[in-house]
Legacy VTK file of the C-alpha trace (Angstrom):
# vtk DataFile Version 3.0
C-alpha trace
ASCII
DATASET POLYDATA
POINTS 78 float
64.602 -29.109 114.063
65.124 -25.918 112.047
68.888 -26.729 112.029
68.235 -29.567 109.484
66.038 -27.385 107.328
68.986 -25.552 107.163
71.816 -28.357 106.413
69.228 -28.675 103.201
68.966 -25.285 102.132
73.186 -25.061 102.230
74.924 -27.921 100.988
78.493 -28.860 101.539
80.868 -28.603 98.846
81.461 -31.600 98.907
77.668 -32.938 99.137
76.857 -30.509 96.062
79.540 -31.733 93.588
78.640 -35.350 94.483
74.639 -34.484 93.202
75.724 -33.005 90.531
77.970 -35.498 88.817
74.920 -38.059 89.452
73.069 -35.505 87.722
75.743 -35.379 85.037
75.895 -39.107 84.606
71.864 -39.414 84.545
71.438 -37.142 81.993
74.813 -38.641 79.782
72.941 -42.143 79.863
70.111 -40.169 77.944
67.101 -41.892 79.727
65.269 -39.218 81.398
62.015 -38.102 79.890
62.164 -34.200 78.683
60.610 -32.806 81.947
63.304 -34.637 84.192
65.626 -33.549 82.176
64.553 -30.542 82.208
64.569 -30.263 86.147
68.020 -32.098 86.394
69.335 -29.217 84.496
67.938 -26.673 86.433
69.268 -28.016 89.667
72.811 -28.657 88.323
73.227 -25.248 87.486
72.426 -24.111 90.593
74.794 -26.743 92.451
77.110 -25.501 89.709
76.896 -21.882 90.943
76.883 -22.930 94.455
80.277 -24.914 94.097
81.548 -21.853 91.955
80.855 -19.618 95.020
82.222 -21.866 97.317
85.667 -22.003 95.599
85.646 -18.477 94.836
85.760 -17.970 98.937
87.975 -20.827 99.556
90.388 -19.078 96.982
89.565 -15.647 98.525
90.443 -17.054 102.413
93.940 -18.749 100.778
95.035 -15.114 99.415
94.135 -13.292 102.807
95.948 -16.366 104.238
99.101 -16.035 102.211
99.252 -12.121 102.117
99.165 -12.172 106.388
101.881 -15.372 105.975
104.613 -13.677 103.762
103.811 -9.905 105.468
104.974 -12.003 108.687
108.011 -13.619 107.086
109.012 -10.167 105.497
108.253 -8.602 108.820
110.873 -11.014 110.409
113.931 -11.206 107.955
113.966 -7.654 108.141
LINES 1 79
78 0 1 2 3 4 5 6 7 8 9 10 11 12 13 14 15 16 17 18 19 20 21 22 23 24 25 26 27 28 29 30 31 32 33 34 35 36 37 38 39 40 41 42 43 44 45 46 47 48 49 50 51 52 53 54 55 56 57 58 59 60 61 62 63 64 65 66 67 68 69 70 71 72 73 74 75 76 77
């Protein structure tokens, strides 16, 4: 059971950007009393750092990934 305590704590990408554009959207239609609101923004801009983090490593992993990629092709026309 502590696994799904954990699947909470760290969201997927994917799962994070989805709450946050309902977040966006509820707080665009302008309903929300100031308190919600207030909450709403707090949590997007932590699921705004979190999916800022998670590109930031995806990007990270692609340059290690390219840099070992093209060192092997340079490796092997020479």
């Amino acid at each position: 059971m502590p696994t799904s305590g954990k699947t909470q704590d760290a969201p997927t990408f994917e799962s994070a950007l989805t709450e946050l554009e309902k977040i966006v959207a509820s707080m665009e239609a302008g309903q929300m009393p100031l308190e919600q609101s207030l909450a709403a923004y707090k949590r997007g801009a932590e699921l705004l750092k979190f999916c800022q983090t998670a590109l930031q490593d995806a990007q990270q992993q692609v340059r290690i990934l390219e840099e070992n990629v093209l060192k092997n092709f340079g490796a092997t026309e020479q």
